[in-house]
PQR file with spaces between the fields and no chain letter, atoms N, CA, C, O and H, PARSE charges and radii, in Angstrom:
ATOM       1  N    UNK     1      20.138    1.566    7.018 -0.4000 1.5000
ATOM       2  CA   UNK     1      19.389    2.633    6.401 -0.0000 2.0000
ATOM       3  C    UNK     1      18.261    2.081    5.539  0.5500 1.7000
ATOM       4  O    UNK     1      17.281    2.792    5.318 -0.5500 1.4000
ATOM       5  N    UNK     2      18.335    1.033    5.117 -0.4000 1.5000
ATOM       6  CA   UNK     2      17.491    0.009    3.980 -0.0000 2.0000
ATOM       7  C    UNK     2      16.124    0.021    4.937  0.5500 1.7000
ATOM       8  O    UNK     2      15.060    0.356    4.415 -0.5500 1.4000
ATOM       9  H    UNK     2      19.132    0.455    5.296  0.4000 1.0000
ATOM      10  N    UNK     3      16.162   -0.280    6.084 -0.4000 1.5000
ATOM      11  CA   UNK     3      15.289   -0.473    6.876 -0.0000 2.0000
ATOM      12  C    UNK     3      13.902    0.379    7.715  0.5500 1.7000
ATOM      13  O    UNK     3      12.773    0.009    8.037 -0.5500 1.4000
ATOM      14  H    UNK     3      17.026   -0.551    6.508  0.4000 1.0000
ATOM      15  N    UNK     4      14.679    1.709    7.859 -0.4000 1.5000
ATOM      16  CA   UNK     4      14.248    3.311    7.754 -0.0000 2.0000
ATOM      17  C    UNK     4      13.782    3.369    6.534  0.5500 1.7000
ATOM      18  O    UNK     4      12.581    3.149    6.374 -0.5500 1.4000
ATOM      19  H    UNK     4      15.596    2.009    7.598  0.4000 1.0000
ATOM      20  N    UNK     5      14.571    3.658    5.464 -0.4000 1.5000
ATOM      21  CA   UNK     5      13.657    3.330    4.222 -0.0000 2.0000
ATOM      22  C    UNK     5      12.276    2.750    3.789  0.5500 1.7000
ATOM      23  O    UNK     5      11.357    3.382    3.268 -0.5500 1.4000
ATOM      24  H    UNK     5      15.546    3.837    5.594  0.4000 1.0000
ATOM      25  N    UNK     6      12.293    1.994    3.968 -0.4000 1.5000
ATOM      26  CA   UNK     6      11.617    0.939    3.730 -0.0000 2.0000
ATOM      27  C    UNK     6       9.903    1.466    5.095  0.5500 1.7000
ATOM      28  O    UNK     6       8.742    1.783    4.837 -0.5500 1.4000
ATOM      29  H    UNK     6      13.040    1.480    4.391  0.4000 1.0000
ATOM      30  N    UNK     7      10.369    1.362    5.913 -0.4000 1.5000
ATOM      31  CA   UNK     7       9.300    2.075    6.686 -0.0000 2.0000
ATOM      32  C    UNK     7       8.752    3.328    6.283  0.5500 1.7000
ATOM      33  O    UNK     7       7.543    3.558    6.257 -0.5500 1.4000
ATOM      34  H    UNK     7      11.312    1.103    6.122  0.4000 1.0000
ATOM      35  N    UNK     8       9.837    4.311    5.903 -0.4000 1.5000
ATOM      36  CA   UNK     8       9.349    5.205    5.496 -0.0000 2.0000
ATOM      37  C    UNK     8       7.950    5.592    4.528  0.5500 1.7000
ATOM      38  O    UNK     8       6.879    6.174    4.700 -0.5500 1.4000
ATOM      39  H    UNK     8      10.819    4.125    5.924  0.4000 1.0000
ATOM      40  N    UNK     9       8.903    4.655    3.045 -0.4000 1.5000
ATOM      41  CA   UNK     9       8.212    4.520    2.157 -0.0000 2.0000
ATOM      42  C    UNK     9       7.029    4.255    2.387  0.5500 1.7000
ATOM      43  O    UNK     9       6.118    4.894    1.862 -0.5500 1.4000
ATOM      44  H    UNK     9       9.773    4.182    2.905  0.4000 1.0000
ATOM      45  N    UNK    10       6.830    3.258    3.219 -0.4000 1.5000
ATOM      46  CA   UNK    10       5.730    2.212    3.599 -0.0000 2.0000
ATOM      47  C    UNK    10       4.801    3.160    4.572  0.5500 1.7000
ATOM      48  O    UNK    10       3.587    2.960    4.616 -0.5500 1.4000
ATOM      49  H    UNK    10       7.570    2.738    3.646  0.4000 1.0000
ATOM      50  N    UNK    11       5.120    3.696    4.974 -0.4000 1.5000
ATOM      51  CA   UNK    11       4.465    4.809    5.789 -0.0000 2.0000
ATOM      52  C    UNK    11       3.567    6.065    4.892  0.5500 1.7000
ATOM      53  O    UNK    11       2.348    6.223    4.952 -0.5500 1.4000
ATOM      54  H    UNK    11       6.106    3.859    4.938  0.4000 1.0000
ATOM      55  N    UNK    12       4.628    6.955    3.988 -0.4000 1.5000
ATOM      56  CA   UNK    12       3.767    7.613    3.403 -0.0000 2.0000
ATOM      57  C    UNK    12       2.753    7.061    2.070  0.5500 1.7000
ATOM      58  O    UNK    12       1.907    7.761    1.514 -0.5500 1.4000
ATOM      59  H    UNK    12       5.618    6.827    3.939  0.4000 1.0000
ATOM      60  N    UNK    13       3.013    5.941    1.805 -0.4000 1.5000
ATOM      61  CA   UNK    13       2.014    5.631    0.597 -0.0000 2.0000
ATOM      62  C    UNK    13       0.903    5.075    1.523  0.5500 1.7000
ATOM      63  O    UNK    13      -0.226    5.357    1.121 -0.5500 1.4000
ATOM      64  H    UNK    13       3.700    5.373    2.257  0.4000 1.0000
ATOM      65  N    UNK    14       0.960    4.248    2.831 -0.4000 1.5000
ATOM      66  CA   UNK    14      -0.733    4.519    3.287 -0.0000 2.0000
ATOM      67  C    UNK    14      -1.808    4.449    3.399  0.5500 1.7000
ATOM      68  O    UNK    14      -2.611    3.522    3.499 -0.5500 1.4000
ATOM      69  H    UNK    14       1.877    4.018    3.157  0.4000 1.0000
ATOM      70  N    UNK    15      -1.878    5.905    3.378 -0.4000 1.5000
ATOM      71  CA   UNK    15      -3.283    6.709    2.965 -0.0000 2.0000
ATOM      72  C    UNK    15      -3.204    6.916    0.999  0.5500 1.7000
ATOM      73  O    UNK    15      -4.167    6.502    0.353 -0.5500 1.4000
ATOM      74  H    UNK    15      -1.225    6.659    3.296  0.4000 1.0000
ATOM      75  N    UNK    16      -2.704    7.185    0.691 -0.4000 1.5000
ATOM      76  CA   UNK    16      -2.997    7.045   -0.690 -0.0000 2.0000
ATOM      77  C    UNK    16      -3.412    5.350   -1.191  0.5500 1.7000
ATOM      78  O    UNK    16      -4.320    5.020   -1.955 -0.5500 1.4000
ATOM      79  H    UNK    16      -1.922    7.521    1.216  0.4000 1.0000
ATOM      80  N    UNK    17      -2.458    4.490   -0.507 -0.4000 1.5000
ATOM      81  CA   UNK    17      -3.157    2.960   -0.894 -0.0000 2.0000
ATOM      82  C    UNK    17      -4.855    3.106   -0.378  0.5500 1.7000
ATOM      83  O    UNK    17      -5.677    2.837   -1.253 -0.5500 1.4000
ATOM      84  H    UNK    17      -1.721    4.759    0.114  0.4000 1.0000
ATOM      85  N    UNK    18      -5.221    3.384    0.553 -0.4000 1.5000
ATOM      86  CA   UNK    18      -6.384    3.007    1.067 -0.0000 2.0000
ATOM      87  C    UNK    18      -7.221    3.649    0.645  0.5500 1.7000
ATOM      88  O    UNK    18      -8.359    3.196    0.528 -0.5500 1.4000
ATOM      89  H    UNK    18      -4.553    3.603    1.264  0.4000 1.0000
ATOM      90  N    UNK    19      -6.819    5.181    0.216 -0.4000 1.5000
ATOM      91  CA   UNK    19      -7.854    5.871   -0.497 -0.0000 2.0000
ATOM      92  C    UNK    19      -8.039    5.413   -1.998  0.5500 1.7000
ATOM      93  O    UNK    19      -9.125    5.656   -2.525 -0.5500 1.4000
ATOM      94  H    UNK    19      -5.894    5.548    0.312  0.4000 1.0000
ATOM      95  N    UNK    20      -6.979    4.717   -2.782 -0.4000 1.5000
ATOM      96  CA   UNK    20      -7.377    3.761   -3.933 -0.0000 2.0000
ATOM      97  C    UNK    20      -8.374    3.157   -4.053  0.5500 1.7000
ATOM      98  O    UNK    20      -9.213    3.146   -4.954 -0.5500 1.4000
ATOM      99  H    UNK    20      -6.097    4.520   -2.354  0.4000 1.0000
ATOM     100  N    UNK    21      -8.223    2.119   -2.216 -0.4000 1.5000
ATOM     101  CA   UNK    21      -9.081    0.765   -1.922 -0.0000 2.0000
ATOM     102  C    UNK    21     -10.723    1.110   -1.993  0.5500 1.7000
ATOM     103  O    UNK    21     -11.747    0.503   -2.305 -0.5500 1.4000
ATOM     104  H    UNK    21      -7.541    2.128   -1.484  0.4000 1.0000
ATOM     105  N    UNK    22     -10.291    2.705   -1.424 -0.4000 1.5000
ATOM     106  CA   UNK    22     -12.165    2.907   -1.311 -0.0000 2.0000
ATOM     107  C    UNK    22     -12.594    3.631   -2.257  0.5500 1.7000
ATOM     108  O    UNK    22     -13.800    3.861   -2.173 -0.5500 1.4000
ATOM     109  H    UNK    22      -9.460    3.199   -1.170  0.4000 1.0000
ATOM     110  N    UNK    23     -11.962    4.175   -3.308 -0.4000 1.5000
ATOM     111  CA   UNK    23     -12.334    4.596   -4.538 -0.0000 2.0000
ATOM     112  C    UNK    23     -12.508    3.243   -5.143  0.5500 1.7000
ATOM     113  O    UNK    23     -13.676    3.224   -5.530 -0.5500 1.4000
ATOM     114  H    UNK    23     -10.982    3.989   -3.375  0.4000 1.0000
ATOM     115  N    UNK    24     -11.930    2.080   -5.427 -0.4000 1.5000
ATOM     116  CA   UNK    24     -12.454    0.898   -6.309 -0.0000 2.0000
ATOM     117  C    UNK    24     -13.768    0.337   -5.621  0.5500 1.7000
ATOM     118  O    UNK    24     -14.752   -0.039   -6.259 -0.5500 1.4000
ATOM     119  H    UNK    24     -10.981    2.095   -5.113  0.4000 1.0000
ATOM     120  N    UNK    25     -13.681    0.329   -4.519 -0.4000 1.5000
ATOM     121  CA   UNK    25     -14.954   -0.218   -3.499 -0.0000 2.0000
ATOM     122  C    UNK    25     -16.177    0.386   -3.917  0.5500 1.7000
ATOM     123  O    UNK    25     -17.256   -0.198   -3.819 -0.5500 1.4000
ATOM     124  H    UNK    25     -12.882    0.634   -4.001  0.4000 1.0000
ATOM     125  N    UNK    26     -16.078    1.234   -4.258 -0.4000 1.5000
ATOM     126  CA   UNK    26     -17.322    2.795   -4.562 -0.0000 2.0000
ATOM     127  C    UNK    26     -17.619    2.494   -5.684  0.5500 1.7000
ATOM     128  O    UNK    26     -18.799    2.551   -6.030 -0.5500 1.4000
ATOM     129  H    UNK    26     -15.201    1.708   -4.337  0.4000 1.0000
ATOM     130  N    UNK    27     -16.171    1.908   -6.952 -0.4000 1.5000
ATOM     131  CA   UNK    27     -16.471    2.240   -8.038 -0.0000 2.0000
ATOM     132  C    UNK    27     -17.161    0.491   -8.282  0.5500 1.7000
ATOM     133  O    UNK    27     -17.310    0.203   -9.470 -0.5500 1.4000
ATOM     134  H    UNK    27     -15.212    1.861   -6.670  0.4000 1.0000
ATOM     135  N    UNK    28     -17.421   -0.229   -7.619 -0.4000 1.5000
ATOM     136  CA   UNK    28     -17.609   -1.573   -7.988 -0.0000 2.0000
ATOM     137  C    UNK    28     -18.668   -1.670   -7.506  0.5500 1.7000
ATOM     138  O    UNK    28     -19.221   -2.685   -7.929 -0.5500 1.4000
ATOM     139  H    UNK    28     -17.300    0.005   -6.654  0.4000 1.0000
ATOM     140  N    UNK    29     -19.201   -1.183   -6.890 -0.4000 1.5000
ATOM     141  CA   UNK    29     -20.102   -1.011   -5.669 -0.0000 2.0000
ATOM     142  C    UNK    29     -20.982   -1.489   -4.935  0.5500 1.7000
ATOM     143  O    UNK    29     -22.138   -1.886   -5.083 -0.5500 1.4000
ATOM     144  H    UNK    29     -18.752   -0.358   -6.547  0.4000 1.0000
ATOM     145  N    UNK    30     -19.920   -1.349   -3.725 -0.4000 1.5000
ATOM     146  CA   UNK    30     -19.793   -2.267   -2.777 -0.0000 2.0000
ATOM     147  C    UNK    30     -20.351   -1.097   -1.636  0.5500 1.7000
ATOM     148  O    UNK    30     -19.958   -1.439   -0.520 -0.5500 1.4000
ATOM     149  H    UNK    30     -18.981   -1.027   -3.605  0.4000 1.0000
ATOM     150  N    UNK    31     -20.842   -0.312   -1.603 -0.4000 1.5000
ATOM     151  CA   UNK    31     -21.414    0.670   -0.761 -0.0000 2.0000
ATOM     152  C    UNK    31     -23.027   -0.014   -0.915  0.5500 1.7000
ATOM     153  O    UNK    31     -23.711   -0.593   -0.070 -0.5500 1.4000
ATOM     154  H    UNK    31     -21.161   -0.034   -2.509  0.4000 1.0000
ATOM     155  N    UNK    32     -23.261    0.257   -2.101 -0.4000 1.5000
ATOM     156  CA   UNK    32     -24.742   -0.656   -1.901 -0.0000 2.0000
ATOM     157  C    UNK    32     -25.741   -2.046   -1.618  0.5500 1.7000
ATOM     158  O    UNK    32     -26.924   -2.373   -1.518 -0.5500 1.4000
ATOM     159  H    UNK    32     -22.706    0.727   -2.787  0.4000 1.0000
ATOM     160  N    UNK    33     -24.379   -2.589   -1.569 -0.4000 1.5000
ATOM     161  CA   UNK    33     -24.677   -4.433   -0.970 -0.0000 2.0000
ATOM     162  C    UNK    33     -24.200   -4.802    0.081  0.5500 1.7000
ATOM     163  O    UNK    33     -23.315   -4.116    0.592 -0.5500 1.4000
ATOM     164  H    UNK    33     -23.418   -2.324   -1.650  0.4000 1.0000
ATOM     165  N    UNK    34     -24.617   -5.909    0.663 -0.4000 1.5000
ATOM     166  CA   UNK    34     -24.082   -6.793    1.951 -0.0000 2.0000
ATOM     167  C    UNK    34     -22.455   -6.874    1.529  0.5500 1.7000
ATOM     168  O    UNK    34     -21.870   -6.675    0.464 -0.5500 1.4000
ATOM     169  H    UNK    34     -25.337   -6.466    0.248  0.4000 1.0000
ATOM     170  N    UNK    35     -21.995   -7.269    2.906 -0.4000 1.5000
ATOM     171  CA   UNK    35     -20.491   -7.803    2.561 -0.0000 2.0000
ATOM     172  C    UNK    35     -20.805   -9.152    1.668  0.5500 1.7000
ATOM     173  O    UNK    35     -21.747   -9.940    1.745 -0.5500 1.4000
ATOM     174  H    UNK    35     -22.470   -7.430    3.771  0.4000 1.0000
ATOM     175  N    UNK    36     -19.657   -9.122    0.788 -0.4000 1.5000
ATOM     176  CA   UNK    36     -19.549  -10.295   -0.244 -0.0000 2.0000
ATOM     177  C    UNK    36     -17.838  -10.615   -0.090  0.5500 1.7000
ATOM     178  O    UNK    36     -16.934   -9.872    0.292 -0.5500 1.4000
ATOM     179  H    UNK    36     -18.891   -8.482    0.725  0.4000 1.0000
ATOM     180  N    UNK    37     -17.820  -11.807   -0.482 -0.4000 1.5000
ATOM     181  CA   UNK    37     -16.196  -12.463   -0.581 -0.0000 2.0000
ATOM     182  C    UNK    37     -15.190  -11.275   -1.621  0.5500 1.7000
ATOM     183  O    UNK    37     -14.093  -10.883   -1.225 -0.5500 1.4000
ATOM     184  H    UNK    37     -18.554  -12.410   -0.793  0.4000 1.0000
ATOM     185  N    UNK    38     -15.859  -10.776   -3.108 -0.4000 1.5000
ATOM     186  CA   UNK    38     -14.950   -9.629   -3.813 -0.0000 2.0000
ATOM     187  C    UNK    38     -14.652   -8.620   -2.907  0.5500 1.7000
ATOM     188  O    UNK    38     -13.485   -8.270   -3.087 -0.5500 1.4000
ATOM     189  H    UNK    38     -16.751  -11.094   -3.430  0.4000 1.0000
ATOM     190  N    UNK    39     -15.212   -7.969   -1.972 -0.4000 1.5000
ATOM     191  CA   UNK    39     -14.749   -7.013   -1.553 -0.0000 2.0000
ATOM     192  C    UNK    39     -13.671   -6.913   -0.333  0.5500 1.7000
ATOM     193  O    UNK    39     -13.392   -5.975    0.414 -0.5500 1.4000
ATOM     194  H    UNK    39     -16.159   -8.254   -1.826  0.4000 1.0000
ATOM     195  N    UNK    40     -13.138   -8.339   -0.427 -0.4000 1.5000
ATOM     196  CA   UNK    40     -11.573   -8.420   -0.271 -0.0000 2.0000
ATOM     197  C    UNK    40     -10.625   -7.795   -1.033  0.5500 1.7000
ATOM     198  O    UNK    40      -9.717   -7.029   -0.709 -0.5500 1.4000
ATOM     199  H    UNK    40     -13.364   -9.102   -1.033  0.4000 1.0000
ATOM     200  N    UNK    41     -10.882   -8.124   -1.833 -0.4000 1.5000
ATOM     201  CA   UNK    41      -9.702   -7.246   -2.862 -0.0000 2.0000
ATOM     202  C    UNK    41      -9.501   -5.815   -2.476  0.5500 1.7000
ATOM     203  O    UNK    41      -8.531   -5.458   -1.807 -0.5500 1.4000
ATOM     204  H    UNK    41     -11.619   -8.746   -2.096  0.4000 1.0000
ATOM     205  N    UNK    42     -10.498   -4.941   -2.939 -0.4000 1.5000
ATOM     206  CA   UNK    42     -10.604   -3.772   -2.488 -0.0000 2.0000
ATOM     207  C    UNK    42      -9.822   -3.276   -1.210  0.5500 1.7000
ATOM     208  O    UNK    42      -8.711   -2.748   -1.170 -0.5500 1.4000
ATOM     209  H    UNK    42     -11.285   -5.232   -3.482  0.4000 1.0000
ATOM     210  N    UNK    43     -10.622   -3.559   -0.250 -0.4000 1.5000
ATOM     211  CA   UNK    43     -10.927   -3.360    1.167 -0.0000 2.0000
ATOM     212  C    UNK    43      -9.167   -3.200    1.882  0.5500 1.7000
ATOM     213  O    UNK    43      -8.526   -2.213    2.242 -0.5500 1.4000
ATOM     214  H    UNK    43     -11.525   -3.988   -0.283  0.4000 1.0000
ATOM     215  N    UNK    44      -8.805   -4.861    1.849 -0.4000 1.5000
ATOM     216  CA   UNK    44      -7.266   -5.137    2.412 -0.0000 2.0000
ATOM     217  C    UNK    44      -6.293   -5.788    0.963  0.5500 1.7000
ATOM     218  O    UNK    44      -5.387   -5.021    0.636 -0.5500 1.4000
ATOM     219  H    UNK    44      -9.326   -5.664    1.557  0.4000 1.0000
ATOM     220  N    UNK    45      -6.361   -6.572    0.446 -0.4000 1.5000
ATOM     221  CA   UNK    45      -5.703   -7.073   -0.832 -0.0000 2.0000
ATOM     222  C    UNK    45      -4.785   -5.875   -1.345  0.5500 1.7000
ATOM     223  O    UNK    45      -3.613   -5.726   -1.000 -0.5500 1.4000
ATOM     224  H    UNK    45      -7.098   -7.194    0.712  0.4000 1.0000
ATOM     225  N    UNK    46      -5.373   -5.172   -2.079 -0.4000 1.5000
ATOM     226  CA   UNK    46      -4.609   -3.836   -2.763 -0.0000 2.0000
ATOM     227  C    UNK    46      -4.128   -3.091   -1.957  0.5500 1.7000
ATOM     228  O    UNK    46      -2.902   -3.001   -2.033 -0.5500 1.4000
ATOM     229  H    UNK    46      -6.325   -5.293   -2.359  0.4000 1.0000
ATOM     230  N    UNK    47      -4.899   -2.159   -0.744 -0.4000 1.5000
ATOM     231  CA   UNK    47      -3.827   -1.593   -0.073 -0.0000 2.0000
ATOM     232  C    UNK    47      -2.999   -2.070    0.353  0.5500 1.7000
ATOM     233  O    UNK    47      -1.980   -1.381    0.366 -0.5500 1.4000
ATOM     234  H    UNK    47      -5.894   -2.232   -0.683  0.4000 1.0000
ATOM     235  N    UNK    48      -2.886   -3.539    0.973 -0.4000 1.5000
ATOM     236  CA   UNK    48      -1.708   -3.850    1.498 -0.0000 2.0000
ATOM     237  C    UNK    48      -0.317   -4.383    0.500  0.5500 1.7000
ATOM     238  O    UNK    48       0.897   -4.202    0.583 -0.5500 1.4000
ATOM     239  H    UNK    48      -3.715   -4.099    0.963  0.4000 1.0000
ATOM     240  N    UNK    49      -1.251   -5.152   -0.492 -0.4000 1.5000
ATOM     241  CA   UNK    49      -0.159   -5.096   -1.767 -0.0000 2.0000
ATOM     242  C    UNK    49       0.497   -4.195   -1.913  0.5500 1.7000
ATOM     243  O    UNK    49       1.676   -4.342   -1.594 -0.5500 1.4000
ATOM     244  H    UNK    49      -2.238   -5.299   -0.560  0.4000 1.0000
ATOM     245  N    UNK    50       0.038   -2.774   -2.487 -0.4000 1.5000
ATOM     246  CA   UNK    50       0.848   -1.505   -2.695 -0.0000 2.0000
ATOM     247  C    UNK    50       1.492   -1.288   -1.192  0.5500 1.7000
ATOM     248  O    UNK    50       2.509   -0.608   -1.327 -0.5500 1.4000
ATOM     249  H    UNK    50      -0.921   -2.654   -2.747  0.4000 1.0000
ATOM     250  N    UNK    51       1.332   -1.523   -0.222 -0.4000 1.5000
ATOM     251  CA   UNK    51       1.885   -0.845    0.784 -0.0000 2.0000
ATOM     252  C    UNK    51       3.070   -1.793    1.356  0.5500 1.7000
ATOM     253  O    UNK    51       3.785   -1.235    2.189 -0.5500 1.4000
ATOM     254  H    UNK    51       0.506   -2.075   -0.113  0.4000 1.0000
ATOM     255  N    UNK    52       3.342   -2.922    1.094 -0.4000 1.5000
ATOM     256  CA   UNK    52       4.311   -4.372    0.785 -0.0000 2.0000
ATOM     257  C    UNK    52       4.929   -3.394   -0.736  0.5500 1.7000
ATOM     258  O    UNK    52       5.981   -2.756   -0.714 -0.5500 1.4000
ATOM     259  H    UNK    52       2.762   -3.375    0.417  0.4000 1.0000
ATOM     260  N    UNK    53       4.528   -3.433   -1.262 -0.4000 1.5000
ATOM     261  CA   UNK    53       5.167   -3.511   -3.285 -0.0000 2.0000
ATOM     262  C    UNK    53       6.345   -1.916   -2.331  0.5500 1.7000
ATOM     263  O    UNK    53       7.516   -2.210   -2.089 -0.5500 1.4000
ATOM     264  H    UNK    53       3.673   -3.951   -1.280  0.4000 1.0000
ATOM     265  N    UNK    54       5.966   -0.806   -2.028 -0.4000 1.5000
ATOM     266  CA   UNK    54       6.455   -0.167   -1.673 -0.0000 2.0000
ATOM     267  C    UNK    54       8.153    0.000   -0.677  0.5500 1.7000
ATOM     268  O    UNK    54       9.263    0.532   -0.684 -0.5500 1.4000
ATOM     269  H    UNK    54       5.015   -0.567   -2.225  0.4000 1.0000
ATOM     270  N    UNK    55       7.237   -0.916    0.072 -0.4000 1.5000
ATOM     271  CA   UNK    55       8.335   -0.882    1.188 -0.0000 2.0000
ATOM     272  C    UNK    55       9.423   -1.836    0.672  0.5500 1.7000
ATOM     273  O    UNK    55      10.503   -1.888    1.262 -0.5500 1.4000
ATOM     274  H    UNK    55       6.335   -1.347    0.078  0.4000 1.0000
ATOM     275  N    UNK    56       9.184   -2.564   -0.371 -0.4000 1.5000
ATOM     276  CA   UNK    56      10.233   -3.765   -0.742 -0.0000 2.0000
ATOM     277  C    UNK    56      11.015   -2.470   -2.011  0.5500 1.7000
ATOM     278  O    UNK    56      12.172   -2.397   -2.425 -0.5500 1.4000
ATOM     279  H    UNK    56       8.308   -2.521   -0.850  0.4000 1.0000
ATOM     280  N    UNK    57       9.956   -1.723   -2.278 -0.4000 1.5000
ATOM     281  CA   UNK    57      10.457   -0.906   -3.403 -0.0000 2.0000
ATOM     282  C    UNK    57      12.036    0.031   -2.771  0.5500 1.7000
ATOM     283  O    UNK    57      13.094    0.255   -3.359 -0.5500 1.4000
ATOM     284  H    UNK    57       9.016   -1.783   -1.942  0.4000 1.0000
ATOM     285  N    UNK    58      11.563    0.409   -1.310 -0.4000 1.5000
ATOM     286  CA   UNK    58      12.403    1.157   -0.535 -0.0000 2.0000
ATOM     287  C    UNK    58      13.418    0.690    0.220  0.5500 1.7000
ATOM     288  O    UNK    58      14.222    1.527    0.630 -0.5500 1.4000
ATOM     289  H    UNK    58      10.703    0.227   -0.832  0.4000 1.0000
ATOM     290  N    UNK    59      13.581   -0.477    0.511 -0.4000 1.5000
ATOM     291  CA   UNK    59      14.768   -1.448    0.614 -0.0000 2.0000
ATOM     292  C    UNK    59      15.678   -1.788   -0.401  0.5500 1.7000
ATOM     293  O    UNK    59      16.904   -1.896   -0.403 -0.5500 1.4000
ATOM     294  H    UNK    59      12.927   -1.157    0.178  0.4000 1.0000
ATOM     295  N    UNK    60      14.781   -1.939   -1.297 -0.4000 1.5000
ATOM     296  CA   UNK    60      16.027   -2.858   -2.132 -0.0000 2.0000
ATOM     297  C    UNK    60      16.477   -1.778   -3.249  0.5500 1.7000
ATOM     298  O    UNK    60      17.005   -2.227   -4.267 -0.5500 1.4000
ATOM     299  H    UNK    60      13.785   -1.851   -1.295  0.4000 1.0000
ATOM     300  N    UNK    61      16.306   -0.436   -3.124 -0.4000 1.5000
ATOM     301  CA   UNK    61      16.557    0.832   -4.132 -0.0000 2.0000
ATOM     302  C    UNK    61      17.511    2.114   -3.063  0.5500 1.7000
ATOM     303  O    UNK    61      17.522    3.325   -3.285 -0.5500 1.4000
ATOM     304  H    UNK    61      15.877   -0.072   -2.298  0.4000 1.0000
ATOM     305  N    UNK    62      18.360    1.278   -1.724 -0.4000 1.5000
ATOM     306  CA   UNK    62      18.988    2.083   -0.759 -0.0000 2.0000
ATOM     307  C    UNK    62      19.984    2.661   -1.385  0.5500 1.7000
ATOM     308  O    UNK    62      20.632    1.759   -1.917 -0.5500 1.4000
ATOM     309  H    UNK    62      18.352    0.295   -1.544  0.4000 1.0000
ATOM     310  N    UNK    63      20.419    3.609   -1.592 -0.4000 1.5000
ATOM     311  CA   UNK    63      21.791    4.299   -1.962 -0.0000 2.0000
ATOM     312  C    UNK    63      22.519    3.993   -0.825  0.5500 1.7000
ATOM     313  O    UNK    63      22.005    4.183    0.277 -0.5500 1.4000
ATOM     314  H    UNK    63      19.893    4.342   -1.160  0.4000 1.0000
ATOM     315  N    UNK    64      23.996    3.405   -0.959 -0.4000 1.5000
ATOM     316  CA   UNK    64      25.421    3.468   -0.007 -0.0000 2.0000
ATOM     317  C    UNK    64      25.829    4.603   -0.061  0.5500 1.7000
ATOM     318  O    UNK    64      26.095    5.238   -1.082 -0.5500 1.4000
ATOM     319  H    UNK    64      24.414    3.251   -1.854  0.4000 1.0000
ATOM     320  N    UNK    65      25.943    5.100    1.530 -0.4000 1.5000
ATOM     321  CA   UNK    65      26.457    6.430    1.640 -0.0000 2.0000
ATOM     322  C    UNK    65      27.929    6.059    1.956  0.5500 1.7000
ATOM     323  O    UNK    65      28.324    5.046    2.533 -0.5500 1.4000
ATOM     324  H    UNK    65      25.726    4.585    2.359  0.4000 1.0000
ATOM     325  N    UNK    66      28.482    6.838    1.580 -0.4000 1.5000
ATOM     326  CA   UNK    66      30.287    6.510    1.803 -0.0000 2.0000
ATOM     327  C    UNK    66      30.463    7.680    2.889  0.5500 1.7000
ATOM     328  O    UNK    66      30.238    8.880    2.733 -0.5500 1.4000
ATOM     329  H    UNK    66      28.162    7.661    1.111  0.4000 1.0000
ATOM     330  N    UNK    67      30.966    6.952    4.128 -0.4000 1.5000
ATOM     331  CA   UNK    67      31.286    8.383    5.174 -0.0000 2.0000
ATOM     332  C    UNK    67      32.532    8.581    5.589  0.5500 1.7000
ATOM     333  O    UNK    67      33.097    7.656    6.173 -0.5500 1.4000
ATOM     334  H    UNK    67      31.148    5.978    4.255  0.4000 1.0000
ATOM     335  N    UNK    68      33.321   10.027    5.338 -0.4000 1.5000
ATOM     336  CA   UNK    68      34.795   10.075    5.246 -0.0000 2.0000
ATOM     337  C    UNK    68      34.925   10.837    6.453  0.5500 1.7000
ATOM     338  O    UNK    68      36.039   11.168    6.857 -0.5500 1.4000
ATOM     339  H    UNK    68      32.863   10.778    4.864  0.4000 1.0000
């Protein structure tokens, strides 16, 4: 079940990670210049961090179901 979890989680946060990524991108701004090396962070770095930080969040926080 840890595993479902864990996808899950990792599934619906996403689009909220990425819409972070391009709100900091905007807010640093990176819309008006060439690609540069910082806009790693933004771009893949953070969303995928949060979207890793998540799914480890949803594994390792599984409730044991007891089935009678």
């Amino acid at each position: 079940m840890g595993a479902a979890r864990a996808v899950v989680f990792g599934g619906v946060v996403t689009l909220p990670a990425l819409l972070i990524g391009v709100v900091l991108f905007l807010i640093l701004g990176g819309a008006n210049e060439d690609w540069a090396n910082w806009m790693w962070f933004p771009c893949y770095i953070l969303p995928a961090t949060i979207i890793l930080a998540t799914s480890i969040y949803g594994w390792k926080t599984d409730i044991p179901v007891d089935l009678e």
